[in-house]
C-alpha positions in Angstrom: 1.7 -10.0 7.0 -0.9 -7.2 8.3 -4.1 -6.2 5.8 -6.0 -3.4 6.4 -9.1 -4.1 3.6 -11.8 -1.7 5.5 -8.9 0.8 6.1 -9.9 0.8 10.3 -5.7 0.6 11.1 -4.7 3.0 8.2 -5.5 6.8 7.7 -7.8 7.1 5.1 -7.5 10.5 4.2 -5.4 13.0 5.0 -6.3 16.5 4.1 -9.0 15.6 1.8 -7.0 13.5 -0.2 -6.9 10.0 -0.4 -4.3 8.3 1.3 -2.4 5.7 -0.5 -3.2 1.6 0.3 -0.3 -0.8 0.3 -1.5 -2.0 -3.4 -2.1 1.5 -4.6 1.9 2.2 -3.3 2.6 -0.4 -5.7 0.6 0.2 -8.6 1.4 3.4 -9.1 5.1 3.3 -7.9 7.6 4.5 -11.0 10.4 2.5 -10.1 8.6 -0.7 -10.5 7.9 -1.6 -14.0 5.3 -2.5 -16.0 6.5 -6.4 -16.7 6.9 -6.4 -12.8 3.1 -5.0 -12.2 1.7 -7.9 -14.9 3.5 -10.5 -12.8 
């Protein structure tokens, strides 16, 4: 398992927007439900 926390392996931003974190990917992915994101 590899975590980037501070974000000094991933792209932060990518032209002025935000790029997405692992647990941002999840959180706001539509095929994963919402019983699935409380677990």
């Amino acid at each position: 398992i590899i975590t980037d926390f501070d974000m000094t392996l991933s792209r932060f931003s990518y032209k002025g927007k935000r790029c997405p974190t692992c647990h941002n990917i999840i959180d706001n992915c539509k095929l994963v439900t919402d019983e699935c994101r409380k677990k």
